[in-house]
Structure formats: structure tokens, C-alpha cells
PAZAPA-4460 file (N, C-alpha, C; in steps of 0.05 Angstrom, whole numbers, plus 32768, in hexadecimal, padded with zeros to 4 digits):
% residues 93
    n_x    n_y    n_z   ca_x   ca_y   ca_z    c_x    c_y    c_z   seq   type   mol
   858A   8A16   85C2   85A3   8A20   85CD   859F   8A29   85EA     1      X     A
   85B8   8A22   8602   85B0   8A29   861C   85BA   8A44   8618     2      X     A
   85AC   8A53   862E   85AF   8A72   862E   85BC   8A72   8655     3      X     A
   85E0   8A80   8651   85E1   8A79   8670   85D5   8A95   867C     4      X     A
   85C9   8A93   8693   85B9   8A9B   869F   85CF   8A9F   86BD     5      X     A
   85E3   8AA0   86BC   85FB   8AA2   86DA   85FA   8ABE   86E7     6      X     A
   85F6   8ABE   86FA   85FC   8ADC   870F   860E   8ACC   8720     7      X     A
   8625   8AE6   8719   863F   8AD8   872E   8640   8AF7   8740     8      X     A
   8649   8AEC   8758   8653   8B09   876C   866C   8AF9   876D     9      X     A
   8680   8B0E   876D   869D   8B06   877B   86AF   8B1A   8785    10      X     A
   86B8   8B12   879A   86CD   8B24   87AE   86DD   8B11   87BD    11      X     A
   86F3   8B23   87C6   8700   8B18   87DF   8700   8B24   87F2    12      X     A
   8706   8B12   880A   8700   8B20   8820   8716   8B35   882A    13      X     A
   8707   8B49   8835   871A   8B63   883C   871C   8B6F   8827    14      X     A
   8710   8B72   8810   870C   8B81   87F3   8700   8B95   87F9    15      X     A
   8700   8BA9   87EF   86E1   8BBD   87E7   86D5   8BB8   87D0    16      X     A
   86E4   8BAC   87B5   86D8   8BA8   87AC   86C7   8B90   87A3    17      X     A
   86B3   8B87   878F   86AA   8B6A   8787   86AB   8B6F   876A    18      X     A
   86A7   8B58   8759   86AA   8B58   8745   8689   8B52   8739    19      X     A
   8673   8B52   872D   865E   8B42   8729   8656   8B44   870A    20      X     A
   8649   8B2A   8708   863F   8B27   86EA   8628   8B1B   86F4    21      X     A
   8615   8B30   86D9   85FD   8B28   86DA   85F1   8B25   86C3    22      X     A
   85D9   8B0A   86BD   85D5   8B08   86A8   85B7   8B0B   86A5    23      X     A
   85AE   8B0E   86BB   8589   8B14   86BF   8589   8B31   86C0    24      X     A
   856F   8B34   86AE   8573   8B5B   869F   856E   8B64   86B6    25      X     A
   8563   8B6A   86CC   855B   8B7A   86DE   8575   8B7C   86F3    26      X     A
   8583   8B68   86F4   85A0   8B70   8701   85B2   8B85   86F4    27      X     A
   85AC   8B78   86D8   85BE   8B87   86BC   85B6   8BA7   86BE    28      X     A
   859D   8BA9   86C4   858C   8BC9   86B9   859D   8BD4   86DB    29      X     A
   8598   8BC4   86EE   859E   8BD3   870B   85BD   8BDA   86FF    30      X     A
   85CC   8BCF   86FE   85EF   8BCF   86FC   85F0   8BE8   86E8    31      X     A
   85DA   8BEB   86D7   85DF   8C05   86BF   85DF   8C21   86C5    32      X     A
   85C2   8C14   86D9   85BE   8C30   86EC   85D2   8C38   86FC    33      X     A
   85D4   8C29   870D   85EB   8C25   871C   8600   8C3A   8715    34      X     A
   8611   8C35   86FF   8630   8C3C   86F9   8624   8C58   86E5    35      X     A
   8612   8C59   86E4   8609   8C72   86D2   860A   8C8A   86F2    36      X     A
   85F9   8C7D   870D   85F1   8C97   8713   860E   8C9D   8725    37      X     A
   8616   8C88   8732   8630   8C7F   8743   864C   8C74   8734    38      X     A
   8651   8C84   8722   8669   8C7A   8715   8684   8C72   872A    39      X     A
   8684   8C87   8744   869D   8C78   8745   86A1   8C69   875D    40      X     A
   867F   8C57   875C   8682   8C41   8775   867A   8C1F   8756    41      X     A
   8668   8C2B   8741   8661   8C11   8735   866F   8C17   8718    42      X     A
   8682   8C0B   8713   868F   8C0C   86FA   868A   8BF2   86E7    43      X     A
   867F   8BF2   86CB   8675   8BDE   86BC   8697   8BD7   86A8    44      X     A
   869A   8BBE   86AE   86B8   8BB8   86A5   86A6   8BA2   868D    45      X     A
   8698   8B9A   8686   8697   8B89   866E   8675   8B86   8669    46      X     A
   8671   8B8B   8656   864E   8B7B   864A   865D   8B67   8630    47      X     A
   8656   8B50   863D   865F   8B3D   8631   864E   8B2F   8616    48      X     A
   865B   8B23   8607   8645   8B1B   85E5   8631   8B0E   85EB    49      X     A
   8630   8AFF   8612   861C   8AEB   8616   8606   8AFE   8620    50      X     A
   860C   8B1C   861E   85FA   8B30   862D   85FB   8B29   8646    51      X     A
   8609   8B16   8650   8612   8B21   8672   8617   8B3C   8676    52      X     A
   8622   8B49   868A   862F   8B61   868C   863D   8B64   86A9    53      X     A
   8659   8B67   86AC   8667   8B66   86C0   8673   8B7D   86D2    54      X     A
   866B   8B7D   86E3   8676   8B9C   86F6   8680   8B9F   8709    55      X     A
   868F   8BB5   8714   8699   8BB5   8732   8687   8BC4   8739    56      X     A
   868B   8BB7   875D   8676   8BCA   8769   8684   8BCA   8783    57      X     A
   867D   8BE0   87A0   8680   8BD1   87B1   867B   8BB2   87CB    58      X     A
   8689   8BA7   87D2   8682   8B93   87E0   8672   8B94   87F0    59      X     A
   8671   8BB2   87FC   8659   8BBD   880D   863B   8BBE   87FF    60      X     A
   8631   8BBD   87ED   8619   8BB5   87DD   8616   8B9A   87D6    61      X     A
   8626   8B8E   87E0   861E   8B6D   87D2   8614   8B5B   87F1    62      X     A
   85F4   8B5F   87F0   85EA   8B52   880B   85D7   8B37   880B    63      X     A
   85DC   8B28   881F   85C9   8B0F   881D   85B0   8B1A   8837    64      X     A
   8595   8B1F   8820   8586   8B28   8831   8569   8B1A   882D    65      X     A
   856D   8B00   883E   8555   8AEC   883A   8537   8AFE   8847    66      X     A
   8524   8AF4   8831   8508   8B03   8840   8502   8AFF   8865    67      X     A
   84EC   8B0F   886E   84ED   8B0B   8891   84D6   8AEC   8890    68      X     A
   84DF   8AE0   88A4   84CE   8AD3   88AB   84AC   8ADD   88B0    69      X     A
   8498   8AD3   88AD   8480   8AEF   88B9   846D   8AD0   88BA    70      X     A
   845C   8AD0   88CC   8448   8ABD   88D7   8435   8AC2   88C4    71      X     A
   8421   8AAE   88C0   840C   8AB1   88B3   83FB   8ACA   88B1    72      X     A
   83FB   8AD5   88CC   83E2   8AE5   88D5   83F1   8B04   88CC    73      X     A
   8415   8B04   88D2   841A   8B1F   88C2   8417   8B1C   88A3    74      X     A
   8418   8B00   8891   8415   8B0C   887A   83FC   8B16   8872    75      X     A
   83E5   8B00   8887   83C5   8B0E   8888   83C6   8B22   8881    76      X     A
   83D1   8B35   889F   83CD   8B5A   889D   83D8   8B60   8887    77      X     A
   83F5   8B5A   8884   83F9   8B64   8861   83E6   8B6B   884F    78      X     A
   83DA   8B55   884E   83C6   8B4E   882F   83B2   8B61   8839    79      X     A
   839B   8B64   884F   838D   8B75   885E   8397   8B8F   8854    80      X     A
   83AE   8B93   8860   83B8   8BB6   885B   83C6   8BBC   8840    81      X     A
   83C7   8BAF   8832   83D3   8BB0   880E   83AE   8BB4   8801    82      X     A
   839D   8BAE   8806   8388   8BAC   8800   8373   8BC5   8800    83      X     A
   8381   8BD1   8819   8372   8BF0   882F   8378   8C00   8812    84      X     A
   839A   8BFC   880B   839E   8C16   87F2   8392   8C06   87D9    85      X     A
   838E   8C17   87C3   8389   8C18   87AA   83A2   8C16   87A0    86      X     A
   83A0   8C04   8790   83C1   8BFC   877D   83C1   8C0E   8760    87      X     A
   83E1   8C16   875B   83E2   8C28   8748   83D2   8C1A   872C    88      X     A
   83DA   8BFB   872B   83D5   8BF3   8719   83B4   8BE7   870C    89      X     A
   83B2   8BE4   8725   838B   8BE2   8729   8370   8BF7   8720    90      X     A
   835E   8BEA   870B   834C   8BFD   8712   8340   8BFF   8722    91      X     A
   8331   8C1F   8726   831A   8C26   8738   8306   8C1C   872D    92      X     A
   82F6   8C14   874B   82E0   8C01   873F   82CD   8C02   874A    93      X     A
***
């Protein structure tokens, strides 16, 4: 059986608000949080039988925010300086 898997954003322009459905759990868990701590910017209008779950939110949170470009040599230092700290999840060794 297919399982739909759809994240829709929708608004119109000059709206404040959008409408969105999400069906990947980590959007679902954000949107829960969301309307739990900010009730009266994220309001949950449907959890649907497909376990989608659909909400308003404002149009001002709905952003297209592609990663930065970064040259080889900055993701170098990245990895270099991610390395300097000890990770929470890592043992000491």
C-alpha cells in the first residue's frame, strides 16, 4: 500500500495567513509544539486518518532558505573546528 508522504504550504498573496499540511513526523511534532506554546499565531485545524496534520500559521514563518554556498577549504575548517569540541554523543577516549 502507498503511504502519501505530501507537505503542502499554501497562501495567498497579501495574506497573513498560510494554510500547511504535513505528513513527515518532524514537521508534524514542530506544528504540535508550535500551537501548544503559540496558540494564537499556530492553530491545528485537522489531524487527518492519513496522519497528515493541517495548520494555520503565519505567512511570515513560511521561508525558502537554501544552504550557503561555502568553498571546499570553509567546509575543511568546519570539519577541523567540529573536531577541536568533544561531541555530546561521543565517547571519551
Amino acid at each position: 500500500m502507498d503511504r502519501c508522504t505530501e507537505n503542502v504550504i499554501e497562501f495567498l498573496e497579501n495574506q497573513q495567513q498560510a494554510t500547511v499540511t504535513f505528513s513527515q513526523g518532524r514537521y508534524k511534532t514542530r506544528i504540535r509544539k508550535l500551537a501548544e506554546a503559540r496558540p494564537e499565531e499556530c492553530q491545528i485545524v485537522a489531524e487527518n486518518k492519513d496522519g497528515s496534520i493541517c495548520a494555520h500559521i503565519p505567512t511570515a514563518w513560511v521561508r525558502i532558505a537554501p544552504p550557503p554556498v561555502r568553498t571546499e577549504a570553509q567546509r575543511e575548517a568546519s570539519r577541523r573546528n567540529a573536531l577541536k569540541f568533544p561531541s555530546a554523543g561521543r565517547e571519551k577516549g
